[in-house]
C-alpha positions in Angstrom: 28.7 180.6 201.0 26.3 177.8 202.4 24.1 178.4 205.6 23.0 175.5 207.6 19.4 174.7 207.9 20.0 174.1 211.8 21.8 176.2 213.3 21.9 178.7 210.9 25.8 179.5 210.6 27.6 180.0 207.1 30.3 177.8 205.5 31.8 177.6 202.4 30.0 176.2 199.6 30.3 172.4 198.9 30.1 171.1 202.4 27.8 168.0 202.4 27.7 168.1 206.3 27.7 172.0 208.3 31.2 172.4 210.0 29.9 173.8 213.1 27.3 171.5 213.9 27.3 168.3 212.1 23.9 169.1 210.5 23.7 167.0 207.2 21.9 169.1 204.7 21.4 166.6 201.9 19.6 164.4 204.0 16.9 166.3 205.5 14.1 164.5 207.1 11.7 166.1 208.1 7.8 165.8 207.7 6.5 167.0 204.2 4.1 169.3 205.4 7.0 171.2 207.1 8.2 174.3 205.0 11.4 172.9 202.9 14.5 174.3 204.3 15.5 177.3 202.3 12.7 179.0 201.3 12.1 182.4 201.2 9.9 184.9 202.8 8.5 188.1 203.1 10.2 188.7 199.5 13.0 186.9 200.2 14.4 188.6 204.0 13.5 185.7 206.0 15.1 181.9 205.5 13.4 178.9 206.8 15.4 176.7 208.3 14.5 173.1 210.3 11.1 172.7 212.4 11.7 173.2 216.3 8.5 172.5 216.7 5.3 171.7 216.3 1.4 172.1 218.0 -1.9 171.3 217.1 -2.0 174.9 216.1 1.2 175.5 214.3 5.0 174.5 213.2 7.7 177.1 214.6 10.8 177.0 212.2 14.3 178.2 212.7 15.2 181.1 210.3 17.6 183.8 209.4 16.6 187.0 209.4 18.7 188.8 206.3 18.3 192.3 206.8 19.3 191.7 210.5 21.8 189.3 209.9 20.5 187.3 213.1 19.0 183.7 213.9 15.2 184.6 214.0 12.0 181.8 215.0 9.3 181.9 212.6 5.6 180.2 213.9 3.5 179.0 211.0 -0.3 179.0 211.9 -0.6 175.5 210.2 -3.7 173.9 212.2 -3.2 170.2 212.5 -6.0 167.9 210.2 -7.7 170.6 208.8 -4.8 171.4 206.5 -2.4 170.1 203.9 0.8 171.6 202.4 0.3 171.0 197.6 3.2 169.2 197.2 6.3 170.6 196.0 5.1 174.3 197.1 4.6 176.4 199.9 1.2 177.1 199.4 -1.3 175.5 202.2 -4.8 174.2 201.7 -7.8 173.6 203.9 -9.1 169.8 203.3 -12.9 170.4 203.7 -15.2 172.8 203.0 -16.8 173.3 206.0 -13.3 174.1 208.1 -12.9 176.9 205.6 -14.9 179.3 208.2 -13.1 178.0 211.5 -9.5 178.2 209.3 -10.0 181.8 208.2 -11.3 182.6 211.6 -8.4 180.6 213.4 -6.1 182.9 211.1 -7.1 185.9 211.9 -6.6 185.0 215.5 -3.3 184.2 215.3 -2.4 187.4 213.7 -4.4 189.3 216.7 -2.2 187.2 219.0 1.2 188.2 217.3 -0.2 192.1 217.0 -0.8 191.6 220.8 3.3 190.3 221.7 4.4 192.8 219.3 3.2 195.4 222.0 5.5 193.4 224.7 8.4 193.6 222.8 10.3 195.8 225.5 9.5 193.3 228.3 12.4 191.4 229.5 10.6 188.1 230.6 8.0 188.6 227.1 9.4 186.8 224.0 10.1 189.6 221.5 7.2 189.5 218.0 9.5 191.4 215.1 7.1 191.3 212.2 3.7 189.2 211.3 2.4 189.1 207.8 -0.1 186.8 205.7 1.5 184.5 202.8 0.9 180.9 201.1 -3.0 181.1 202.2 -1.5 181.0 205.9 0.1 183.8 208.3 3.5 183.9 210.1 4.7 185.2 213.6 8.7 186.4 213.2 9.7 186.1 216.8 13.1 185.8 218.6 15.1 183.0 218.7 15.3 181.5 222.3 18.1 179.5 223.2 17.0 177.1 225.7 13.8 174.9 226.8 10.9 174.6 227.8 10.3 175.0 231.2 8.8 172.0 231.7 11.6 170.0 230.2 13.9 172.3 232.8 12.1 170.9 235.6 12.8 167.2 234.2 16.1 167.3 233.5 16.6 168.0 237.4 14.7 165.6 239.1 11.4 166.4 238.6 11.2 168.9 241.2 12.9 172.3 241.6 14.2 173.6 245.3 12.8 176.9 246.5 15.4 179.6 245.2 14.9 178.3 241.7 11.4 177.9 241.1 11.2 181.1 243.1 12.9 183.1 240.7 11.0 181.7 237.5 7.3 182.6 239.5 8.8 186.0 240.0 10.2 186.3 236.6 6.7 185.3 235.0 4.7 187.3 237.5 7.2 190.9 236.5 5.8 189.9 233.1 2.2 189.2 233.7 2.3 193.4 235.7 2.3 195.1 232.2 0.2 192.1 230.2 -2.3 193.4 232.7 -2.2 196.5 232.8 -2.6 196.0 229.0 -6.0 194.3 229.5 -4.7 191.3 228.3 -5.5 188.0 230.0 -2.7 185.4 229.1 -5.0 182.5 230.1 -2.6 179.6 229.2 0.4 179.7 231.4 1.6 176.3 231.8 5.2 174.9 232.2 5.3 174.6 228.3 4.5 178.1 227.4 7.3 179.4 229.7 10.7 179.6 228.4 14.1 179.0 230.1 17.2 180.7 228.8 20.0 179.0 230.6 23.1 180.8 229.3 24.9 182.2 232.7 22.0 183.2 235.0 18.0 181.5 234.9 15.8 184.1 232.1 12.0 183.0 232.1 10.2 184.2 228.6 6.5 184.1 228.5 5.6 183.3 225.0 1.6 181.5 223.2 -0.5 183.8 223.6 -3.1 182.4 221.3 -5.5 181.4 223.8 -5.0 185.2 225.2 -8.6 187.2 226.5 -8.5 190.8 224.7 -10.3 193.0 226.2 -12.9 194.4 223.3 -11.9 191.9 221.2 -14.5 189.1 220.3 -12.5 185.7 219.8 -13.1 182.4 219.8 -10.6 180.7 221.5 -11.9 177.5 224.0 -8.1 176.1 224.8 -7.2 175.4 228.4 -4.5 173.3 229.6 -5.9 170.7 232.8 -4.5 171.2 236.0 -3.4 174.9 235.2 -7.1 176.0 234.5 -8.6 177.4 236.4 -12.6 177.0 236.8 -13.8 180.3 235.1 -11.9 178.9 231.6 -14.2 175.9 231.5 -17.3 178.1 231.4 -17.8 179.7 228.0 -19.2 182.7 230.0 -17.0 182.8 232.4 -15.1 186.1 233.6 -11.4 185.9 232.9 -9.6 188.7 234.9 -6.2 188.9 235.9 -6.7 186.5 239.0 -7.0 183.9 236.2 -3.4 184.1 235.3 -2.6 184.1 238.8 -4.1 180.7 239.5 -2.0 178.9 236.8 0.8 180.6 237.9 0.0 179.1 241.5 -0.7 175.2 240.1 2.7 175.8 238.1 4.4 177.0 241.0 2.9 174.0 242.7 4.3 171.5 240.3 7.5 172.9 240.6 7.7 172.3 243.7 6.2 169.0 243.9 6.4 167.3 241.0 2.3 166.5 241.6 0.4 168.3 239.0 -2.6 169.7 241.2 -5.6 168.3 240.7 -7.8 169.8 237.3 -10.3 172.8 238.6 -13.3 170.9 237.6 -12.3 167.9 240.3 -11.6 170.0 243.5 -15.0 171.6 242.6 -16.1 168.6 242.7 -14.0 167.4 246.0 -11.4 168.9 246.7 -8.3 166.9 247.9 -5.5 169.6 246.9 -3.3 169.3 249.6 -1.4 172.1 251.2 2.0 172.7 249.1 3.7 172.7 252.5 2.5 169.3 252.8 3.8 167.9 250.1 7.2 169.7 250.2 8.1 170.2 253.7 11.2 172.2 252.9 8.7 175.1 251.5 7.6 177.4 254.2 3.8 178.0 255.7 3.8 181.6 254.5 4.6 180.7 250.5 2.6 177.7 250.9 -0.5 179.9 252.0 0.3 182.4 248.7 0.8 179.6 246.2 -2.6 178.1 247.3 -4.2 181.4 248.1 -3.4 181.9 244.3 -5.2 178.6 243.2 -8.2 179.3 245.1 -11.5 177.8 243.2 -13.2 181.1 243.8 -11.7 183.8 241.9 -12.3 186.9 244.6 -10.3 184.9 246.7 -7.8 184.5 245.2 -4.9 187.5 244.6 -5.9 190.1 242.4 -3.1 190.9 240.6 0.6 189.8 240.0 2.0 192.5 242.4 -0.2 190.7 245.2 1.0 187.6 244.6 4.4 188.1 244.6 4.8 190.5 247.5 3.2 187.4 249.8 5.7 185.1 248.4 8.3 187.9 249.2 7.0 188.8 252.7 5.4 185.4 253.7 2.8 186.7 255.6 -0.8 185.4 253.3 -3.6 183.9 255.3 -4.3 180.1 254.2 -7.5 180.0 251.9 -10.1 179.4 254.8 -8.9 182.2 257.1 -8.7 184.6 254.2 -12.3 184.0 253.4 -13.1 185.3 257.2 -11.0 188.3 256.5 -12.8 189.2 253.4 -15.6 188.6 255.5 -14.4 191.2 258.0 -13.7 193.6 255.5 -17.4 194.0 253.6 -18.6 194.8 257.0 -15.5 197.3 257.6 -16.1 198.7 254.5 -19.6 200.0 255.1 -19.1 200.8 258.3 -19.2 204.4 257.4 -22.5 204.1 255.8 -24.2 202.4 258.8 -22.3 204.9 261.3 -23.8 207.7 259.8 -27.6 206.1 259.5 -27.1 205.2 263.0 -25.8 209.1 263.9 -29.1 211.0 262.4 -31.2 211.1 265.5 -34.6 210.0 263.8 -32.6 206.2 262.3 -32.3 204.9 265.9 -35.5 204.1 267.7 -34.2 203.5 270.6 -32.2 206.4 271.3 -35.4 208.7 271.1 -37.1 206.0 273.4 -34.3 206.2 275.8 -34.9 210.1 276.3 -38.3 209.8 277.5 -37.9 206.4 279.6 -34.1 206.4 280.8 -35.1 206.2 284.5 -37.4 203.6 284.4 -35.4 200.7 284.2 -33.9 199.3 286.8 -30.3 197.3 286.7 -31.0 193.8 286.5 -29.1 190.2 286.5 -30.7 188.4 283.4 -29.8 184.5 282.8 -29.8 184.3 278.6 -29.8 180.9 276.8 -28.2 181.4 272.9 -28.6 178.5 270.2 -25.4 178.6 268.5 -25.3 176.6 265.0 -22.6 175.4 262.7 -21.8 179.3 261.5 -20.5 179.8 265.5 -17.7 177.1 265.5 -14.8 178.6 265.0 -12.4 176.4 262.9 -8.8 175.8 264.1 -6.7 178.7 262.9 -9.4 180.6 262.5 -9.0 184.9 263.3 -11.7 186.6 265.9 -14.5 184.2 265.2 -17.5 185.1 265.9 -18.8 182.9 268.0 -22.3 182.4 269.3 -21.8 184.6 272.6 -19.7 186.9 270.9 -22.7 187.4 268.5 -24.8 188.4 271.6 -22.2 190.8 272.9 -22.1 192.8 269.6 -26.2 192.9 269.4 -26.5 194.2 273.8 -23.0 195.2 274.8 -24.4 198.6 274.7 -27.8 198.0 276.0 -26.3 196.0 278.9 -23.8 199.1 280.0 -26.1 201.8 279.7 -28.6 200.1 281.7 -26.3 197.7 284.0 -27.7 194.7 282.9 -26.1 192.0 283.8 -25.9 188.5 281.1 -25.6 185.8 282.1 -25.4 183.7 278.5 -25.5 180.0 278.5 -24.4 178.6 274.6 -26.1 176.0 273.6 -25.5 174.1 269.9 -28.4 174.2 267.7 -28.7 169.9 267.9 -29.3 169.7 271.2 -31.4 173.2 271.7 -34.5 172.0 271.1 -34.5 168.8 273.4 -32.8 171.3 276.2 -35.0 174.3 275.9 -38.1 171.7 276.4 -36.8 170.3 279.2 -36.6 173.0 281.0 -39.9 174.3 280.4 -41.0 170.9 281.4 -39.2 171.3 284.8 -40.2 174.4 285.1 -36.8 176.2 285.2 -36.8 178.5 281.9 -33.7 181.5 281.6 -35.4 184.9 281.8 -35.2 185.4 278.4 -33.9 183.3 275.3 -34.3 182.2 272.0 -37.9 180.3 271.8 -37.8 179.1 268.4 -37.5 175.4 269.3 -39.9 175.5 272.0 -43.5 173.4 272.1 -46.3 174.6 272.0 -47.3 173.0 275.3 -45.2 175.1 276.8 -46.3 179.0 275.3 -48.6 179.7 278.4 -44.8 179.8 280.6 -44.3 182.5 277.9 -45.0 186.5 278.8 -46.5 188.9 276.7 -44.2 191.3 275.2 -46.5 194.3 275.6 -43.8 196.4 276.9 -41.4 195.5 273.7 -44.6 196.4 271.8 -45.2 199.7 273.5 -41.7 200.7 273.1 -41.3 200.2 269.5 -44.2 202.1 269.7 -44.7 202.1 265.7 -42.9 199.1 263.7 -42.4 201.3 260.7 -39.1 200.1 259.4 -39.3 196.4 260.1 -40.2 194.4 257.7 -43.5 191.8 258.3 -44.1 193.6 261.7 -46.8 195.8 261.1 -49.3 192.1 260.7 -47.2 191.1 264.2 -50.8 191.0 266.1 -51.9 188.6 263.4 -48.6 186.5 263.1 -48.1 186.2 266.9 -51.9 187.0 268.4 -50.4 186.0 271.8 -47.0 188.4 271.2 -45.2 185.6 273.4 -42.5 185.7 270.3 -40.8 188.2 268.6 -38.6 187.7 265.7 -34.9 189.2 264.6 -34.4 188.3 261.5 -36.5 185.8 258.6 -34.9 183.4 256.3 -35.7 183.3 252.1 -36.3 180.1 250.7 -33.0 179.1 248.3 -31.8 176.2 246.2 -28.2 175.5 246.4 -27.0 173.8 243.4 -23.1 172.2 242.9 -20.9 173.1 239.8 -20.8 170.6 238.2 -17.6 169.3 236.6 -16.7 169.0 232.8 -14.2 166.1 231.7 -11.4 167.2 230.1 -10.7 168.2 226.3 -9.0 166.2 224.7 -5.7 167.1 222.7 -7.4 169.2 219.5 -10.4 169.3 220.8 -12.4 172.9 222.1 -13.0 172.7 226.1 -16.6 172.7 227.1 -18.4 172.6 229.9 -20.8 170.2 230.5 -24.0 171.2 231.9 -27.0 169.4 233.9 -28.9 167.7 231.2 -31.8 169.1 232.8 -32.6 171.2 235.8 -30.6 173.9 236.9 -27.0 174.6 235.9 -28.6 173.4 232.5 -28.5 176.8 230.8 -32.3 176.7 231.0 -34.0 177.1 234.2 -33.2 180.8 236.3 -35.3 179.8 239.0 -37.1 176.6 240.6 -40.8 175.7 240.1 -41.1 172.2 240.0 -39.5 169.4 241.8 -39.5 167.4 238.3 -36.2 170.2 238.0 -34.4 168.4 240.6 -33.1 165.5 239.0 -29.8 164.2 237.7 -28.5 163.3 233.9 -30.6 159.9 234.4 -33.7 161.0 235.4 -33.3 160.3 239.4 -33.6 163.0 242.1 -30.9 164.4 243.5 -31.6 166.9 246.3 -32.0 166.8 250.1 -33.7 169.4 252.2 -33.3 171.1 254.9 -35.3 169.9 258.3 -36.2 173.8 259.0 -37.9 173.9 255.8 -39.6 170.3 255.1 -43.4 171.9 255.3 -42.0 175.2 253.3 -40.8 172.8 250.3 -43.9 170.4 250.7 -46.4 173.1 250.1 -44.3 175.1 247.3 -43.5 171.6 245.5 -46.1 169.2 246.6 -46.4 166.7 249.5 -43.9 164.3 247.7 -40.9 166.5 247.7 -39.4 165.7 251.0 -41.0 162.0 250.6 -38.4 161.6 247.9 -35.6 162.8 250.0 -36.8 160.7 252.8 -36.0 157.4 250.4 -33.0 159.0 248.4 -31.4 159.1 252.3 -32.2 156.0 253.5 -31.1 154.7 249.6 -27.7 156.1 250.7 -27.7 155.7 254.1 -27.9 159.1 255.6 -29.5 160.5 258.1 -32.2 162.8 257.2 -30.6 166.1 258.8 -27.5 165.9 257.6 -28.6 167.0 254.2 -26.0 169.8 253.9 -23.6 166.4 254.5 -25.2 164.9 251.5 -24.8 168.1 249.2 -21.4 168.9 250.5 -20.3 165.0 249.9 -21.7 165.5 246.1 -24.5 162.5 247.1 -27.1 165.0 245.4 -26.8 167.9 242.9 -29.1 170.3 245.0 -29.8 171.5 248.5 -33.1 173.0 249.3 -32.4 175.2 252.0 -32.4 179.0 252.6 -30.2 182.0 253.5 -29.4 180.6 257.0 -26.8 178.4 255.5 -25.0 180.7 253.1 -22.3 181.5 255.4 -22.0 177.3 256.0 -21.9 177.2 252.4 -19.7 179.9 251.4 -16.6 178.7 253.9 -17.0 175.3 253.7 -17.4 175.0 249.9 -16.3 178.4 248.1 -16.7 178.6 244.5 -18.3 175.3 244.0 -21.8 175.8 244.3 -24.1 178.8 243.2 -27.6 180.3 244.3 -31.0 179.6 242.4 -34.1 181.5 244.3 -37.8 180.5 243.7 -39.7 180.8 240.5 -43.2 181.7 242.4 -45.4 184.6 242.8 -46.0 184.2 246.3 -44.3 181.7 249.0 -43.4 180.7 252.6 -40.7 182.1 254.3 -40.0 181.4 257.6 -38.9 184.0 260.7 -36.2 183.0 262.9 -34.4 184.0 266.1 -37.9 184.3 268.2 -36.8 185.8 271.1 -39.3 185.3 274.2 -39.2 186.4 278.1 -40.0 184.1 281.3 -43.1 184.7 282.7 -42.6 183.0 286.0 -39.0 185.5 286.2 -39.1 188.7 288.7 -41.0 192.0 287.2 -37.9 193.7 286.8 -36.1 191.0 285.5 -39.4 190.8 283.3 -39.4 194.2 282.2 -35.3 194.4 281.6 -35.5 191.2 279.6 -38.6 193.0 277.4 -36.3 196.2 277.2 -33.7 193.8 275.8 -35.9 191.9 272.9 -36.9 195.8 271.6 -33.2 196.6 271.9 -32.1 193.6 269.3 -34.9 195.1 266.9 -32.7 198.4 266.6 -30.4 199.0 263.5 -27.3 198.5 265.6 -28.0 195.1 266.6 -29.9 193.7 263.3 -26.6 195.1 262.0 -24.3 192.7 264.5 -26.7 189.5 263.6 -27.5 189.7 259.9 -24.9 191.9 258.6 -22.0 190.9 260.6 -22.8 187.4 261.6 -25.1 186.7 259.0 -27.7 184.7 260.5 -31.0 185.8 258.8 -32.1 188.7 256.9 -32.4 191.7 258.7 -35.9 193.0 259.9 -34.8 196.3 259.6 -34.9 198.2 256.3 -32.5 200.3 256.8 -29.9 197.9 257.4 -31.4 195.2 255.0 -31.3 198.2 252.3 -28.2 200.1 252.6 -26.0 197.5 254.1 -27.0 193.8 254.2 -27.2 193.7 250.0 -24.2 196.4 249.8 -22.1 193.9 252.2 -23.5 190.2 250.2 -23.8 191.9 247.1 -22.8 188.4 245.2 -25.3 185.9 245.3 -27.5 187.1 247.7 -28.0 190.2 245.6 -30.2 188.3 243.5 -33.3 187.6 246.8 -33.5 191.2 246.8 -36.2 191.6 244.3 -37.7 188.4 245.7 -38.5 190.0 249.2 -42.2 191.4 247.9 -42.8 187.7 247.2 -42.0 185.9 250.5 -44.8 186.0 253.8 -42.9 184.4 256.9 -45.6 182.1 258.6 -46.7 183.0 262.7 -46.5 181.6 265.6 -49.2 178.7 264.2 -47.2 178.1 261.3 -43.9 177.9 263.4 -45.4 175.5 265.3 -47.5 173.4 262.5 -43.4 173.7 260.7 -41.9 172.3 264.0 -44.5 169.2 263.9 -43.6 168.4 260.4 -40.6 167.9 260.9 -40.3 165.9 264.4 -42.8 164.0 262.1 -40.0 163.1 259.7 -37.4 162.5 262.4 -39.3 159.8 264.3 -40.3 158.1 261.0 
C-alpha cells in the first residue's frame, strides 16, 4: 500500500495519481529546500508529507504519525537565508559563519517554545505539541493537524468583516485560552489573525498556535518579533514589561479588525497621535459597551488597559466598561480610595491634626461669618463631556473647607474663575478697589500687596509649622506674611515617546531612540539645554510661562530665548506650549508637577518624566492664599481661620492628593499618601525634594515680571 503525500490516505500500490484526492505523486513540486515527501523521522515513526507552509522561521509539513496511525503537522525550525538544505539529504546547513551563534541560539528557542505548548496540550482553544526532538542539525515540533485556516483568511473569505456573534465567539474562544497561558506565566506576545486558527467542521473552534515570540517568565530569550498594528507599545522597547495586558491589547486590535476590516493604527503612531477611532464608530452595528472594552483593551498605557483575560471578556459579556478617558478618572478615584484608610487613621491620632487641638482651646472665638472667595480654576478643573464626578474647581474648594465652614457657619461665597483670565481679573479689582475677602493671590501685582492683610492670626494659630515643608523660613520667604502657600511645584521635563518605524519582514524590531538627549538611553536627568535637541541638531522644547525665570537661571538666559523663536518659527503662541508638546511640534516640555494630571489624561502612555540633574534649584510655591485688608474684622479674622484651615492634613489631602494640584506642604500627607497614591512617575521627585528651595514673595513677583516680559514681546 501507497500513502499520499497530501492528504495522507493509503491506496494500493501503483497509482500514479491518489484516489481520494487527485494528488499526483510523481510530479511533486515543491521547493528543494522542502523535506522530500517520504522521509522518515524520529527512527522512522513520523512521514513527511507536502509543505503547508512556510515562515521566515520555519516550514510546517503534513505527516503521518505511525505509531498513532493519525495525520500529524510537523514544523521544521528552518530560518529563512541563513540556511540551506545539502542536496539530496535531509541534513541542513548554516551558510555563514557568523549566523552559526544566532542559528544554535534560534534553535534552542524553538525547542523552549514547543516544551512550552506541550504543557497546553489539554486546552481546547491551544493547538496540541505531541513530541519535539533535534535531528538533521535542525529540531522539529510534532503538533496536531488542524483542518481549517487561518483566521485571517476566515475573515476574507467573508467579506472582510465579521458581524458581532462571530467574531465574538473567536475573542472569547482565544481569551478561555490566554486564562491558563497566564496563569502559566507565559506571555503569548504575538496574537495576530494569522496565529489563530479556525476549525470550521460543524460549529466555529479557535486554536491558538506560534508561540515562538512567547515571554517565559525566568527564561532569558531573545526573541524581538512583533507583528504592526497588534503590538502593542511595551513590545517595541527591548526593556519593556510584557504582562498579561500585552496579550490583551492584540486581542483588542484583532478584535478591532474583525470588526472593521481597518487594521488599527501601529502602537508607535497613536503614541505619536493618536487618531484610532472608537470601534463604535467605525461599525455602528457594535454596541457602546463592547466598543468601550475592545478599546479599553488597546489602551497605549498598559495599567489601563484590562488586566487579565477574565476582565476583558466579562466587559464584553456584561457591556458595562468605561471608554479609555473616563476609566483613567476612575483609576484616579481609586488610588485615593485606596489609601483612604491610611490617611483616616493619621488624621484620627489626636496629635496629626493641628487644628483639632487648636479648635479646643479657641472654639468660641470665632464668630459665623459670610466670606466672598475667588478660585482660579486651570485646565485640570474642566470636566470633559462624559466625564464621572469631576472635580471641578469649586468642588475642589468644598472638599479642602466643607468642614471648616459647618463647624464654624461660615458662609462661601466662591466665584470660579479660569486660570487665563485670573490674573487680568484679580488686578482689576485690586485696582478698583473691590477685592473678595479672601482668595488665591498668586497672580496679583505687586502694586497692589499693601490691600493685602497680614496673616498674623494664621501664623499664631499654626502656632509651630513643624510638618510643613519650607515653612519654618516663612518670615524670610514672605517678610510681609500677606501670602501663604498650599502647595509648591517641582521643576520636570516632560519628554514624548518617541516612535520606531516598523521591522521589516525578517528583520528584529527595535526601537529607535533620540539620537541625543533624553529618551536616548543616556541621559537620566537634565543639565544642559544642549540635551534638548532633536535627531538634527535643532531644539525642540517649549516651556512653561510659570517657569520662564526657573528655566533661565537653571539653563542660562538663552533657554526660553530659543523657545521664544522655535514658536514664532511655528507660529504659536508662546503659552500654549503644552499645545506644541501635545501636537508633537517639540520633543520636550519644560514644565513641572502642576501639569501631570493635564498630561496624564490628555496623553496617557505617550510621554514620560525626566527630573533635574542639579544639586540645588528653584522651585516655585503655588496656591498663595491671601485675606482683604479693607474686609470687616470678623470677616478678616474668619477668612485667616480659613487660610490655617487649608494648611491642615485634611485639606492638603483634598488639593494635592485628590485633585492633584501641587505637592503637598504637609509631610504627613506628602509622605504616606501623596507618593503611595502617584507612585509611577512622580515617585521618582521624591528623593529630589532636599534639592528644590521655592522662591518668596520677591521671587514670585521678580517670576511674574519675567514672564509678562515675554508675553508683551
Amino acid at each position: 500500500m501507497a500513502r499520499c503525500y497530501k492528504c495522507m490516505r493509503e491506496f494500493p500500490d501503483g497509482f500514479a495519481i491518489c484516489p481520494h484526492c487527485g494528488y499526483e505523486q510523481a510530479e511533486n513540486t515543491q521547493d528543494l529546500y522542502y523535506l522530500p515527501p517520504g522521509t522518515l523521522l524520529a527512527n522512522g515513526r513520523y512521514q513527511i508529507g507536502t509543505a503547508v507552509n512556510t515562515g521566515g522561521f520555519g516550514i510546517v509539513y503534513r505527516a503521518w504519525d505511525t505509531v498513532f496511525d493519525k495525520m500529524i503537522a510537523v514544523k521544521e525550525y528552518y530560518p529563512g537565508g541563513k540556511v540551506t538544505r545539502i542536496p539530496g539529504t535531509c541534513q541542513v546547513v548554516v551558510y555563514s559563519e557568523k549566523d552559526k551563534g544566532e542559528y544554535a541560539r534560534g534553535k534552542q528557542d524553538f525547542l523552549i517554545e514547543a516544551r512550552t505548548v506541550a504543557r497546553f496540550s489539554n486546552l481546547p482553544n491551544v493547538v496540541d505539541v505531541y513530541d519535539y526532538f533535534e535531528a538533521n542539525n535542525t529540531a522539529y515540533m510534532v503538533m496536531e493537524f488542524m483542518n481549517g485556516i487561518p483566521y485571517s483568511q476566515y475573515i476574507r473569505q467573508h467579506g472582510g468583516k465579521l458581524d458581532l456573534q462571530t467574531a465574538m465567539a473567536v475573542t472569547h474562544g482565544v481569551l478561555e485560552a490566554l486564562k491558563e497561558v497566564h496563569k502559566a506565566k507565559v506571555i503569548h506576545c504575538d496574537i495576530k489573525p494569522n496565529n489563530i486558527f479556525i476549525d470550521t467542521a460543524g460549529t466555529v473552534k479557535v486554536k491558538l498556535f506560534d508561540f515562538g515570540a512567547a515571554y517565559l517568565a525566568g527564561v532569558e530569550r531573545k526573541n524581538d518579533t512583533l507583528t504592526p498594528c497588534y503590538a502593542p507599545p511595551e513590545l517595541y522597547n527591548t526593556k519593556g514589561k510584557r504582562g498579561p495586558y500585552t496579550d490583551i491589547y492584540s486581542v483588542g486590535a484583532m478584535m478591532y479588525f474583525a470588526l472593521t476590516s481597518i487594521k488599527p493604527e501601529e502602537a508607535t503612531d497613536r503614541l505619536h497621535e493618536d487618531h484610532l477611532i472608537p470601534l463604535n464608530k467605525a461599525n455602528p452595528s457594535v454596541s457602546v459597551g463592547v466598543s468601550n472594552a475592545v478599546m479599553r483593551a488597546m489602551a497605549l498605557k498598559e495599567d489601563i488597559r484590562f488586566q487579565n483575560a477574565e476582565q476583558f471578556a466579562q466587559a464584553l459579556v456584561k457591556g458595562n466598561a468605561l471608554d479609555v478617558e473616563a476609566e483613567i478618572r476612575r483609576r484616579k478615584r481609586k488610588r485615593v480610595l485606596q489609601v483612604a484608610a491610611t490617611l483616616t487613621v493619621l488624621l484620627g491620632a489626636g496629635a496629626a491634626c493641628v487644628f483639632n487641638m487648636k479648635r479646643q482651646r479657641d472654639e468660641n472665638t470665632l464668630r459665623p461669618a459670610r466670606l466672598e472667595v475667588w478660585v482660579m480654576a486651570d485646565e485640570n478643573d474642566v470636566a470633559g463631556e462624559g466625564s464621572p464626578d469631576p472635580i471641578t474647581a469649586d468642588q475642589r474648594f468644598s472638599n479642602m473647607t466643607k468642614n471648616f465652614q459647618e463647624e464654624y457657619g461660615i458662609d462661601c461665597q466662591v466665584t470660579v474663575i479660569q486660570q487665563g483670565q485670573y490674573a487680568d481679573k484679580i488686578n482689576e479689582a485690586a485696582q478698583n478697589g473691590e477685592l473678595p475677602d479672601v482668595f488665591d493671590s498668586t497672580y496679583l501685582d505687586a502694586q497692589y500687596m499693601d490691600q493685602l492683610q497680614s496673616l498674623d492670626e494664621t501664623w499664631r494659630l499654626m502656632g509651630s509649622p513643624d510638618g510643613l515643608l519650607f515653612l519654618n523660613a516663612y518670615d524670610d520667604k514672605f517678610p510681609e506674611k500677606k501670602q501663604m502657600p498650599l502647595c509648591f511645584q517641582v521643576p520636570l521635563v516632560y519628554v514624548r515617546q518617541e516612535a520606531a518605524p516598523a521591522p521589516a519582514d525578517g528583520e528584529e524590531a527595535e526601537t529607535q531612540p533620540p539620537e541625543s538627549g533624553f529618551g536616548s538611553g543616556l541621559a537620566e536627568a537634565l543639565h544642559n539645554v544642549e540635551e534638548l535637541k532633536d535627531e538634527d541638531g535643532a531644539y525642540s522644547y517649549s516651556v512653561k510661562a510659570d517657569d520662564y525665570l526657573l528655566y533661565d537661571d537653571l539653563l542660562g538666559d538663552g533657554c526660553v530665548e530659543n523657545f521664544y523663536q522655535l514658536a514664532k518659527e511655528k507660529d504659536r503662541d508662546m503659552e500654549d506650549a503644552f499645545g506644541m508638546f501635545r501636537d508633537g511640534q517639540v520633543r520636550y516640555y519644560l514644565s513641572d508637577t502642576a501639569d501631570y494630571q493635564l498630561m496624564y489624561e490628555a496623553m496617557p502612555g505617550q510621554f514620560q518624566v525626566v527630573p533635574l540633574g542639579f544639586d540645588r534649584y528653584q522651585a516655585r510655591f503655588d496656591h498663595l492664599w491671601s485675606v482683604n485688608k479693607s474686609s470687616g474684622k470678623a470677616k478678616k479674622k474668619a477668612a485667616q481661620w480659613l487660610i490655617f484651615y487649608m494648611l491642615s492634613d485634611r485639606a492638603q489631602n483634598a488639593l494635592g492628593v485628590k485633585s492633584l494640584e501641587g505637592v503637598p506642604l504637609s509631610e504627613t500627607i506628602r509622605n504616606n499618601v501623596f507618593f503611595e497614591v502617584y507612585n509611577g512617575d512622580l515617585l521618582q521627585i521624591q528623593g529630589h525634594i532636599p534639592n528644590v528651595e521655592p522662591g518668596g514673595s520677591d521671587w514670585i513677583q521678580k517670576n511674574l515680571e519675567y514672564r509678562e516680559k515675554w508675553e508683551n514681546r
